[in-house]
SEVEXPA-611280 format. One line per 4 residues: number of its first residue (from 1); their letters; for each residue x negated, y, z negated of N, C-alpha, C. Coordinates in nm, 4 decimals. Example, Ala and Ser with C-alpha at 12.3 -4.5 7.8 and 13.67 -1.06 7.14 Angstrom:
% SEVEXPA-611280
1 = AS = -1.3190,-0.5690,-0.7800,-1.2300,-0.4500,-0.7800,-1.3200,-0.3300,-0.7800 ~ -1.2850,-0.2250,-0.7080,-1.3670,-0.1060,-0.7140,-1.2900,0.0030,-0.7870
END
This chain:
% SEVEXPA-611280
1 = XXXX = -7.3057,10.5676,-9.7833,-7.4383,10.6238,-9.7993,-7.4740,10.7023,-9.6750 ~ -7.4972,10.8234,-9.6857,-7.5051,10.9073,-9.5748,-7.6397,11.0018,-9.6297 ~ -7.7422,10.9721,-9.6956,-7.8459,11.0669,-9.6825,-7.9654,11.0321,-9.6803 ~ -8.0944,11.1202,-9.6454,-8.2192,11.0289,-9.6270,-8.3112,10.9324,-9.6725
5 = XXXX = -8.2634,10.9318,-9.8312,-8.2645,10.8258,-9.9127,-8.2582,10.6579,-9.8976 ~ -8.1034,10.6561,-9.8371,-8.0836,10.5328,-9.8381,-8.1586,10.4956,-9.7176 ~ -8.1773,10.5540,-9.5805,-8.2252,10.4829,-9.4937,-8.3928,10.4524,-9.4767 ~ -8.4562,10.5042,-9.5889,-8.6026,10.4963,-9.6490,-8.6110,10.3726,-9.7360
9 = XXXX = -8.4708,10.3743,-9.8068,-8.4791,10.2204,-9.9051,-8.4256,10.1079,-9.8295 ~ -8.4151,10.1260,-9.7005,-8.2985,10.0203,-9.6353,-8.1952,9.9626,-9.6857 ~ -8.1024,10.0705,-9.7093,-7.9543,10.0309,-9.7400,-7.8625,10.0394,-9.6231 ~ -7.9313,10.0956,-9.5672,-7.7898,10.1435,-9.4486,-7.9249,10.0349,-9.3504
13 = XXXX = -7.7579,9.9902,-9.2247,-7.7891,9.8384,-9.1425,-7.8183,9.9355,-8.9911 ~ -7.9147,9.8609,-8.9321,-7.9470,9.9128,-8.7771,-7.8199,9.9833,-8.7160 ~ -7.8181,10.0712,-8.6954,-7.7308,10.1047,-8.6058,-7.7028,10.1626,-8.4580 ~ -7.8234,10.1292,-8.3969,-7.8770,10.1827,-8.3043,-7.9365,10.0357,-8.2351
17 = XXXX = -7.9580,10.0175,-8.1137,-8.0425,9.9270,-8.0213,-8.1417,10.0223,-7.9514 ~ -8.2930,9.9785,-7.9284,-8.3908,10.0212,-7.8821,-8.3479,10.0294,-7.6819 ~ -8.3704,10.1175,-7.6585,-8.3647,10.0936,-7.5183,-8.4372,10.0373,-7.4348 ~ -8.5308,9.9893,-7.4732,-8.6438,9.9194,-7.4596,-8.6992,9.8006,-7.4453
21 = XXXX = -8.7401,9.8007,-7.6338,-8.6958,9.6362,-7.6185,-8.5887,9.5999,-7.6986 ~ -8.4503,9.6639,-7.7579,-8.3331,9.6008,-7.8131,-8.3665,9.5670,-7.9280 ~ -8.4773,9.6125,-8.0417,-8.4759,9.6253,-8.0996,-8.3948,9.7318,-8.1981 ~ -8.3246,9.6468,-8.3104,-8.2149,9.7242,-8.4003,-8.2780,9.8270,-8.4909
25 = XXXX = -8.2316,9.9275,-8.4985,-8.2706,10.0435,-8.5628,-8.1751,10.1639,-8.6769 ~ -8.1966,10.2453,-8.7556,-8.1247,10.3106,-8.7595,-8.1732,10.4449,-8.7422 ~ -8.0587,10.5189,-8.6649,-8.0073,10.6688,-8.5925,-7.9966,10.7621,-8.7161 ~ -8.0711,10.8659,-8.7873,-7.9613,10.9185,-8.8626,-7.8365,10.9926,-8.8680
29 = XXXX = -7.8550,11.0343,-8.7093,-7.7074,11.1532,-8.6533,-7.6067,11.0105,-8.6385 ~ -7.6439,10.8780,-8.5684,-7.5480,10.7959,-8.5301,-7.4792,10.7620,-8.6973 ~ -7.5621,10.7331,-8.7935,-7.5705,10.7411,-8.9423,-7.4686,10.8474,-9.0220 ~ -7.4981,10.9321,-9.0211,-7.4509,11.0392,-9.0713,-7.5085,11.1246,-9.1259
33 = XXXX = -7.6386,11.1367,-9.0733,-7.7103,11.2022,-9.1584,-7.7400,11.3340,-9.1147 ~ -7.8086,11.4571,-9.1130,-7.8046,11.5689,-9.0945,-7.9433,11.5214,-8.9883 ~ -8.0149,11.4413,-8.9685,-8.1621,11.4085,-8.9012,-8.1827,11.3145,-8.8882 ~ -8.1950,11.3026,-8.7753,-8.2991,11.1686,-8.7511,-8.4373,11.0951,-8.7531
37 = XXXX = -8.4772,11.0169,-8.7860,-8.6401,11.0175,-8.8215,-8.6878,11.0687,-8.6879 ~ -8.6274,11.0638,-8.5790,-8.7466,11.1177,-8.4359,-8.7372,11.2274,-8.4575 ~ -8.6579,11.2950,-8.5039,-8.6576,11.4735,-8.4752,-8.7918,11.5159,-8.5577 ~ -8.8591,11.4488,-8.6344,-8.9881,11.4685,-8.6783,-9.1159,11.4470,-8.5924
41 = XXXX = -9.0866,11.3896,-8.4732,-9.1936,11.3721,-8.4295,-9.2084,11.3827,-8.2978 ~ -9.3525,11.4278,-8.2373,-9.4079,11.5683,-8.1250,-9.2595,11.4676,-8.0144 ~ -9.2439,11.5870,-7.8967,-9.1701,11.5401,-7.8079,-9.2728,11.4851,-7.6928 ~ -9.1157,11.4370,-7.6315,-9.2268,11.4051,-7.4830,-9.2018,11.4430,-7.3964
45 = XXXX = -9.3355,11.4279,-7.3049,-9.2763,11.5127,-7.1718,-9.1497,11.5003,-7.0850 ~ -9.1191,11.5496,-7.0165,-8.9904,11.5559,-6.9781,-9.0244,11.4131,-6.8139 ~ -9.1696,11.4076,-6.7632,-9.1623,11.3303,-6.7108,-9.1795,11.1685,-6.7805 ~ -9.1809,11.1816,-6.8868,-9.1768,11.0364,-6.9774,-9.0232,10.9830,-7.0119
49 = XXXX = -8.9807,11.0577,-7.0112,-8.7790,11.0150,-7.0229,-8.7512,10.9747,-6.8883 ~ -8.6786,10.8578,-6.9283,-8.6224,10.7578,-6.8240,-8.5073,10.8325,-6.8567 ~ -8.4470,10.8422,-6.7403,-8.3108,10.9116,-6.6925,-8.2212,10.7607,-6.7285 ~ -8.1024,10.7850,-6.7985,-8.0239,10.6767,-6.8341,-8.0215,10.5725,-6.9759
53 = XXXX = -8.1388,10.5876,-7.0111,-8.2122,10.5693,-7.1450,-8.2161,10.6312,-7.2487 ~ -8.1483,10.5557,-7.3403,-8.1393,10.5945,-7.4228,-8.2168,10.6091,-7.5929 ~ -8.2154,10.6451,-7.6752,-8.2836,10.5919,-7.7934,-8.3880,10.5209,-7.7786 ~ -8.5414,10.5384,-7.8172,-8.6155,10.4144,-7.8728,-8.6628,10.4149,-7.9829
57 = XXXX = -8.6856,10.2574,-8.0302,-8.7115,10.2511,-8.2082,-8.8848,10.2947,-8.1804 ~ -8.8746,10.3342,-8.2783,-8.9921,10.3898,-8.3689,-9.1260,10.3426,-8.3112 ~ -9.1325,10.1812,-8.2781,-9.2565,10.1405,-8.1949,-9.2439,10.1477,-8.0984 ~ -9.1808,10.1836,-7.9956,-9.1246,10.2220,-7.8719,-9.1328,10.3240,-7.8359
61 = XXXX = -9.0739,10.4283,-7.9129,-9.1882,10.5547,-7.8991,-9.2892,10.6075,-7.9798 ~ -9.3900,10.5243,-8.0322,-9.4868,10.5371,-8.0552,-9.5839,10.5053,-7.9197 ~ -9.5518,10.3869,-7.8805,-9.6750,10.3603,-7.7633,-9.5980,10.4383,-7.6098 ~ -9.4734,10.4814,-7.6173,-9.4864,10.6019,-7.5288,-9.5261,10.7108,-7.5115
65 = XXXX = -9.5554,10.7356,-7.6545,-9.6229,10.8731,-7.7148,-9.8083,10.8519,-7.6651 ~ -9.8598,10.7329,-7.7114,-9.9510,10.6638,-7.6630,-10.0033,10.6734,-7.5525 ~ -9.8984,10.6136,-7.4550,-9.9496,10.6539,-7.3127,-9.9651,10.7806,-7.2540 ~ -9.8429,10.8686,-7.3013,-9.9282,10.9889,-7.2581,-10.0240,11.0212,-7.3225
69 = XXXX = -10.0747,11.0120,-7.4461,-10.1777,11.0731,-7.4879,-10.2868,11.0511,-7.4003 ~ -10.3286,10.8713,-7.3806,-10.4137,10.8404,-7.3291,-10.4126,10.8620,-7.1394 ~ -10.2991,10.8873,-7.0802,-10.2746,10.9619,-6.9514,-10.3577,11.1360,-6.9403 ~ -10.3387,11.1546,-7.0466,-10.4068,11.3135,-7.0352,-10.5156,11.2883,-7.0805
73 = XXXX = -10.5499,11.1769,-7.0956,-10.7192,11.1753,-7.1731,-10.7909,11.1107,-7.0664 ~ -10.7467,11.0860,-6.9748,-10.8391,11.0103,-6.8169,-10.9577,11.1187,-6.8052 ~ -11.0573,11.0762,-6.7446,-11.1627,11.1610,-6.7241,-11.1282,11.2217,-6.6186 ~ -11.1453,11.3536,-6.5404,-11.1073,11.4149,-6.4424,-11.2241,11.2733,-6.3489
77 = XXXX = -11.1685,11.2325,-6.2676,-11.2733,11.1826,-6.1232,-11.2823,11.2880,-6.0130 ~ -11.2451,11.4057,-6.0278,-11.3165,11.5157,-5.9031,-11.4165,11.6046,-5.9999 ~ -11.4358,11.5971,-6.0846,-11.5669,11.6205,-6.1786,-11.6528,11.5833,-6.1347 ~ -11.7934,11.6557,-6.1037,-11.9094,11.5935,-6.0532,-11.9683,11.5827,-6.1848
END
């Protein structure tokens, strides 16, 4: 099973570990698939990638996605 199908119905088994927290996942390029579910979603900054790190599952980069959001949402404090 190699298309986006099966890994929506969970047929195909984790194939991936979270870099994070080691949570099991599946890759669709590691998969075989033409995409991966992240390639759908916004990137991150280039200072948010840990150098050496690899892959994270889905809730992993969600609340990295998270923190920056809420990092750029600080109130300026040299604002009077």
């Amino acid at each position: 099973m190699s298309d986006a199908s099966a890994v929506l119905t969970g047929q195909l088994r984790p194939v991936e570990h979270c870099s994070h927290c080691g949570a099991g996942f599946v890759c669709g390029y590691v998969a075989g698939l033409p995409e991966c579910w992240c390639a759908s979603q916004p990137l991150l900054p280039a200072r948010r990638i840990v150098p050496g790190q690899h892959c994270l599952c889905p809730a992993c980069l969600a609340e990295r996605r998270q923190a920056v959001h809420e990092s750029t949402q600080e109130p300026d404090s040299a604002a009077g």
